[in-house]
Phi, psi and omega in degrees: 000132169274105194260152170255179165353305185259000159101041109253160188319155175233331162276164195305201172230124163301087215257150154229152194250173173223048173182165187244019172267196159313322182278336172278321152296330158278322182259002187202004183252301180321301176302316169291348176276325164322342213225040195290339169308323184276302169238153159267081179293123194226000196189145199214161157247122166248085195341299199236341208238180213204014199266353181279016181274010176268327177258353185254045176356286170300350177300170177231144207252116189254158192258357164209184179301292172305350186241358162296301184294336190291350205279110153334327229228026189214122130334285197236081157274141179260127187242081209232050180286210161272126218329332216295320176265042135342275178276012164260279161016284200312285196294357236226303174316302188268338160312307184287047200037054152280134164280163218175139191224115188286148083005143181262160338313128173329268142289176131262340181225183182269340182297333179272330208273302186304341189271340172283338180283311151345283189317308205266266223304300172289006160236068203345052148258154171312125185221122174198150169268159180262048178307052203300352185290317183317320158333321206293177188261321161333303202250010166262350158310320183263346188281302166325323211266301164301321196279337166286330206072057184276328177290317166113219200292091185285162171247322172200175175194172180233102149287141175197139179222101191224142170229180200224116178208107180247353188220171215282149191294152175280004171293031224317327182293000199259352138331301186300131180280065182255173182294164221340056155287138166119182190280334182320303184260024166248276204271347204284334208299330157328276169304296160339283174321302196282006147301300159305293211301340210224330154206036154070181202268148182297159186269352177169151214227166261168059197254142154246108189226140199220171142250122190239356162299183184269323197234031158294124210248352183234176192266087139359356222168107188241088204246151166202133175264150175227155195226137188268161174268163164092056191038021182270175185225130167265124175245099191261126175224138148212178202181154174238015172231062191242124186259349190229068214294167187241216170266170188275346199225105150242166179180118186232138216246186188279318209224059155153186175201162186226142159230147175224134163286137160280139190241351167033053187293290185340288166300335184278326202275289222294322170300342167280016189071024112336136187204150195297148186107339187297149216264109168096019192267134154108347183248116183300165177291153165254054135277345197259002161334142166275213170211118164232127174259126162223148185297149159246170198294340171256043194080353196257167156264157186220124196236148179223173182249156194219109167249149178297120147338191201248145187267108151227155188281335229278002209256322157303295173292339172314325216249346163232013121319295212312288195296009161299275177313310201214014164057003171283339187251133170281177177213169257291339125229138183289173167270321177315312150345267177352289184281017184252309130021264203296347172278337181284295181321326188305293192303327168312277213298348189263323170277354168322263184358285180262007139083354192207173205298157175256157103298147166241000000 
């Protein structure tokens, strides 16, 4: 590895994905290819297949994890397996002096999660998780929208992230009852970070986390308060048997209230074969607009459509390329963020239990 003077890369970074799959085709091969100042994508792992030579001719193709990580000639591994090997997957990378970047869930506890932060620090390497929803234009729309104080004194919001799956995912391992498997960590684990990205951490939280299919082996159902000082309250739900979804974002003020429909643009586009830079990539339609209502000085209200900004992931890797290289940007997520995260699920699941409010 080539370092300049002050103990960053000076050269491009050599990246590996460590799958040929969905996540890697919709969140992370588009973007990083996109950033060639930065990175190199040269390798990916496929167990059995071969398929990332249709668009990576030259990559080079490893059949595990471990013969990945063995490889000299790689920088940047991507760790975007199924959640449960996060954190082997994770520690196994950075022992072997990789730098590294998690798929979210962070973890399953916070105890994997500290020993991974442990590990990157004695051995200086990079270490961020891919909370990739903070990129969407929904929630930097909304973050503008707290950050003006447009709303006045907030009081209470809903973040929900919901779907309609009534039968088993055809994915089978995302099923399976391992340490981080359930909704908790597929969609709240979101819904959380942009809870953090957005008012910090809460002083104590509230969970009902359940199963409610018949042939469910992980939790499905999810509603978790989370309570802020000056009274405000936060409320996160998901859930997988909702047919009629409603919005994904309210937040409501002394002088106002904002609602958002999830517009999942991104992801919607990239499965339709769209790829960033493409004429319309990244910008919802303005039927999936919000709506913010606010007072005005002279009592009355006013509601406007409010659109989001344009969506792209590249503002992540863009921003650990920057911190990679040259250390003026931190980056893009910390871990520490991360495991703050994943101490909110715990606490989720303990008040699930026991039935009562957690301190954090």
């Amino acid at each position: 590895m080539n370092y300049n003077k002050i103990g960053y890369m000076k050269d491009v970074i050599r990246t590996a994905i460590c799958s040929y799959g969905y996540s890697t085709k919709i969140f992370h091969e588009p973007y990083i290819a996109m950033l060639p100042e930065y990175f190199d994508l040269r390798a990916f792992v496929e167990r059995n297949n071969n398929c990332s030579k249709e668009r990576y001719p030259f990559a080079k193709i490893y059949r595990s994890c471990e013969e990945l990580f063995a490889a000299e000639d790689i920088d940047l591994v991507v760790v975007n397996t199924p959640s449960p090997t996060h954190f082997e997957y994770a520690r196994k990378a950075l022992e072997a002096g990789k730098h590294v970047v998690i798929d979210k869930p962070f973890a399953a506890t916070s105890k994997e999660a500290e020993i991974l932060i442990d590990i990157a620090k004695q051995k200086n390497r990079v270490l961020t998780v891919f909370h990739n929803r903070r990129w969407e234009g929904e929630l930097i729309a909304l973050k503008l929208v707290v950050d003006q104080k447009l709303l006045g004194k907030l009081i209470d919001g809903e973040f929900r992230f919901e779907r309609f799956k009534n039968k088993p995912n055809p994915k089978a391992h995302k099923e399976e009852p391992r340490p981080g498997n359930g909704l908790m960590y597929e969609l709240c684990t979101h819904l959380i970070d942009q809870a953090l990205f957005l008012f910090g951490k809460p002083k104590s939280v509230y969970a009902e986390i359940c199963k409610e299919r018949e042939f469910s082996e992980i939790d499905d159902y999810c509603v978790v308060t989370l309570y802020y000082e000056n009274r405000f309250r936060l409320l996160i739900k998901s859930s997988l048997l909702v047919a009629d979804i409603g919005p994904s974002y309210i937040l409501n003020g002394h002088e106002g209230s904002f609602v958002k429909y999830r517009a999942n643009v991104i992801e919607e586009q990239s499965v339709n074969g769209m790829r960033p830079g493409d004429a319309g990539f990244g910008q919802e339609d303005k039927s999936t607009a919000a709506r913010l209502t606010v007072l005005l000085p002279d009592g009355s209200m006013k509601s406007v459509k409010h659109v989001s900004p344009v969506s792209s992931y590249v503002g992540f890797y863009k921003q650990l390329g920057e911190n990679m290289q040259t250390g003026k940007f931190p980056l893009p997520v910390e871990p520490e963020d991360a495991l703050e995260g994943i101490r909110i699920i715990e606490a989720a699941y303990e008040s699930s239990k026991q039935r009562k409010i957690i301190d954090l």
